[in-house]
Each structure stands twice: as structure tokens, then as C-alpha cells.
N, C-alpha and C positions, 0 to 999 in steps of 0.2 A: 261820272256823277258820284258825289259823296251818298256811302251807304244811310245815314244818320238822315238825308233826305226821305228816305223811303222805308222809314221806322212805322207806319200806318201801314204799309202794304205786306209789312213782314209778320208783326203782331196778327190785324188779322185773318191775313192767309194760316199763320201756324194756329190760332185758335180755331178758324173754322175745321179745318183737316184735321185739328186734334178732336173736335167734337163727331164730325164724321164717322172719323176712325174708333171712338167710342163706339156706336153703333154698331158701325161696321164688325168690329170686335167682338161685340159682346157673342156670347157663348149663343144665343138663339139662332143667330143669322146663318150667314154660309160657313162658319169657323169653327159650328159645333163639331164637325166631323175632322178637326185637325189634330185633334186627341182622343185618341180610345182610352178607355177605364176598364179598370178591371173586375170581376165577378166579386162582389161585397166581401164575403168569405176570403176571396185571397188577397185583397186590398188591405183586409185587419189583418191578415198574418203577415203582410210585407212591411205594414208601419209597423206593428209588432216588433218586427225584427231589424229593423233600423231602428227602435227606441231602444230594443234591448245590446245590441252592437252598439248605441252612443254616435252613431253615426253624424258627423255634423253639417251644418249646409254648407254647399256649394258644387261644384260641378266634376264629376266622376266619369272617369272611362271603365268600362267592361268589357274585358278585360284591362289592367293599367298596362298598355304599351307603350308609355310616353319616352323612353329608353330605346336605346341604340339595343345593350344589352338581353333589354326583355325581351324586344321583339326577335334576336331571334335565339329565345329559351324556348326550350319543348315543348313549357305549359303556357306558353302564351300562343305557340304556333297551333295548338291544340286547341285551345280556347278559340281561336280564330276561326276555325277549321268547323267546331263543333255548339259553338254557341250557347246560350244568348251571347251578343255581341251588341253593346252600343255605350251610349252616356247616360247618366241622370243628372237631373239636376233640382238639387233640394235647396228651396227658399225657408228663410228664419223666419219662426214660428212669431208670436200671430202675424199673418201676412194682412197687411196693411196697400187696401189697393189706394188709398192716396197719397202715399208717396213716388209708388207705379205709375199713375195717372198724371203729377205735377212732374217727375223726369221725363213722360214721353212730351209733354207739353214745350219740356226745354229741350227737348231733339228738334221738333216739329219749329220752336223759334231759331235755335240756328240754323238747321236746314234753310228756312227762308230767307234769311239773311245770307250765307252764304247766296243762295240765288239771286239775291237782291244786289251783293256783290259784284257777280257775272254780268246780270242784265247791266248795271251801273257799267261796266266795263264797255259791253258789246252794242248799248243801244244809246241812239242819240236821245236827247230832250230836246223838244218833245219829239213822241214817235207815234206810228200809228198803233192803235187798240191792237189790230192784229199782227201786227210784227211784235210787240210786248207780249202777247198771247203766248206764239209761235216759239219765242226762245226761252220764256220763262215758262211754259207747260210742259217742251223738253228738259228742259235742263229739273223740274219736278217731276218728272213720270222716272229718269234715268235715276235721280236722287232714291221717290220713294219705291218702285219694282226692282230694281236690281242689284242694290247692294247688297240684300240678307242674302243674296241665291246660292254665294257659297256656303255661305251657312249652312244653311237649309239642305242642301249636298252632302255636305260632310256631316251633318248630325240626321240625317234619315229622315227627312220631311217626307211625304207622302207627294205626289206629282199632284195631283187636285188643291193639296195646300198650297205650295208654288204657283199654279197658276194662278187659285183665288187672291192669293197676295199680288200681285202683278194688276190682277185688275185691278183691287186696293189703289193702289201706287198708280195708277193710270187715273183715276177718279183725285187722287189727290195733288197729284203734279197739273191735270185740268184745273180744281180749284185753286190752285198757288196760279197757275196761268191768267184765270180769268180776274183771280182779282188784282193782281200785279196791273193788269191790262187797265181796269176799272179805276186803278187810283195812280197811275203813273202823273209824276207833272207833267205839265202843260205847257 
């Protein structure tokens, strides 16, 4: 099945999960606890001191081990040893969450379309609601829980945020499932 058939099921599956996921996201829900902040007082002296270093944005290892060499120098084996130890990652000033929101929006339509892709490969037209369901709610659960997980690994996610992401992505590969199912032709 041509993908271009099933431009309605891809649109909006990636709109609904993208508004979801808004929700879902926002800082009130289960995600407030996916970032700790720090004591007011040391939060002004740490931007303090990134204004005053000129520090610029983007993304930093702590210690920089990204070398053959460094890793293994004394003060890096040190640093390792004795910590703090991790990444930051500093976004350009003023942060602008609509342009944040319009790129997840364009993850969330290829995501679907790649699925739209797959299902178009693996499923007849027409099919049943639940066999469209069934391969198109896997192939979105697998899509949205488990790709970040190395991520999330390697940069020190906390196990509570991993799993709540997982739900996430299980909630949203259902809605790519159901609506895939709901608007498959006939």
C-alpha cells in the first residue's frame, strides 16, 4: 500500500500524541520529578558563573573525556573517581518553547509515517480493525518507549523517569494503533 494513502492516519495519530504528550509533559504531571533544581542561592551563583566564564550553549561532559588521551590522564581518572561526574546541557537564551513544540510535532509525523510505512508493507487492504491495531500499536509502543532508553542510560536518567517514559510511549504507540485501525481503508 502506497504511504500517501494513509496521510489522514499519520497526520492525526502524530497530532493527537503530539497534544498528549504536551500534557503528558508538562512539568505538573508524573515528569515534575524528572529534574531536580537546585537551592535558589546556588542556582544564582552557578548561572553567575556560567555568565561570567561566557560559557556557550550546548552540550558538555564533566569531566571532558571524549579522548583516547584524556581518559587515560590522571585528572581525568581523578575526576572520574571523585566527582561530580556527568553532562549539562545549556539551551540558547530566550528559550522559545514553540519551536520545541513544532520539531516534536515533526518527530511525532514521521514517526507515523514511517509506521504507516511498515503497516503499508505488512498488512493487506482491507484488514481487520484488530490486526491494523495489533501491528501498528507495536511497531508505536517500540517507536515511542524504547529508543531514548540509551539515552537516558548514558546521560543518568533516574529509573522512575525511564519507566514513566515507557508508559508515555505505550499510551502513544496505543493511540497511533487505534487510530491507524479507525481510519485504515476499506
Amino acid at each position: 500500500m502506497d504511504v500517501a494513502s494513509l496521510w489522514l492516519p499519520i497526520l492525526l495519530s502524530a497530532v493527537v500524541v503530539w497534544f498528549v504528550s504536551t500534557i503528558l509533559g508538562s512539568p505538573t504531571l508524573h515528569h515534575k520529578s524528572d529534574f531536580i533544581g537546585l537551592p535558589p542561592a546556588d542556582e544564582d551563583a552557578l548561572t553567575d558563573a556560567f555568565r561570567k566564564l561566557a560559557i556557550k550553549p550546548g552540550n558538555y561532559l564533566i569531566p571532558d573525556f571524549r579522548s583516547r588521551a584524556a581518559m587515560e590522564s590522571e585528572k581525568v581518572k581523578q575526576a572520574l573517581e571523585q566527582g561530580p561526574v556527568g553532562h549539562l546541557s545549556l539551551w540558547r537564551a530566550p528559550i522559545t518553547l514553540g519551536d520545541k513544540m513544532i520539531a516534536t510535532l515533526v518527530v511525532h509525523i514521521i514517526v507515523s509515517a514511517l509506521i504507516a510505512y511498515l503497516a503499508g508493507v505488512a498488512l493487506p487492504t482491507p484488514a481487520p480493525f484488530a490486526k491494523v491495531f495489533q501491528v501498528v500499536a507495536t511497531a508505536g509502543i517500540l517507536a515511542y518507549s524504547f529508543a531514548f532508553i540509551p539515552n537516558c542510560i548514558w546521560h543518568g536518567s533516574y529509573t522512575r523517569t525511564i519507566v514513566f517514559r515507557i508508559v508515555d510511549g505505550i499510551v502513544y504507540g496505543l493511540i497511533t494503533g487505534a487510530i491507524f485501525a479507525w481510519r485504515w481503508p476499506h
